[in-house]
N, C-alpha and C positions, 0 to 999 in steps of 0.2 A: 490249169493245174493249181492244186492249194498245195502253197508251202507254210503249215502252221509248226510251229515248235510246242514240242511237247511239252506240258505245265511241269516245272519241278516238284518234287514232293514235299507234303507238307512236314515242317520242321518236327520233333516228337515234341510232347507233351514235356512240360516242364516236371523233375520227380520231385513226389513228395517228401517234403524234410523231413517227418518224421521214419520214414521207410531210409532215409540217406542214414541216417543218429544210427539207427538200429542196425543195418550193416554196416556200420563203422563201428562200431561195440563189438559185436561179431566176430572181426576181422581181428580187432586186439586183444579180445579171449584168446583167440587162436591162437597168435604170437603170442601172446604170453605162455599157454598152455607148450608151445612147439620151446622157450629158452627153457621150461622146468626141465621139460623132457632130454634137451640137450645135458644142461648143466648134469641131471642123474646120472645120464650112461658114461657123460664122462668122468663123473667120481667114480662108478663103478670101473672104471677103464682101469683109473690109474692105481684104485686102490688094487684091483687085481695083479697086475701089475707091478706096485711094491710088495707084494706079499712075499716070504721064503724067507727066514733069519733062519740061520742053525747049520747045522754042518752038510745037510746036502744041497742048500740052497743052491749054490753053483750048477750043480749037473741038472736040479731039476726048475731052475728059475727061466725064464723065456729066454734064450738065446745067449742069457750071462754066463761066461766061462765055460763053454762047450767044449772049446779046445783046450782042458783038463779029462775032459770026458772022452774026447774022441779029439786026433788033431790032425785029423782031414778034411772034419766041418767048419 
């Protein structure tokens, strides 16, 4: 009976650094692109959000002063 052990596999190929530069460029467009995208929607948020001066603000402002309007919600 042969008991041989089976050869390990060969280690991979070292990656090229110019291929490494260029997704890691990539990767930080990205994030960069994904903190614009954050930072917008959340000025959109908040400006939304503070909008309403004037005398119906209350009843029709998100959630502010409902219980003028109605005072069971």
């Amino acid at each position: 009976m042969c008991t041989s052990r089976p050869s390990a596999p060969p280690p991979p190929p070292a990656p090229d650094p110019e291929v490494e530069a260029q997704q890691e460029e990539q990767k930080q467009e990205a994030t960069a692109q994904k903190k614009e995208m954050k930072a917008k929607t959340l000025q959109q948020t908040v400006s939304r959000l503070r909008g309403g001066s004037g005398r119906r603000s209350l009843i029709r402002g998100s959630g502010g002063g409902m219980g003028f309007y109605n005072e069971y919600l």
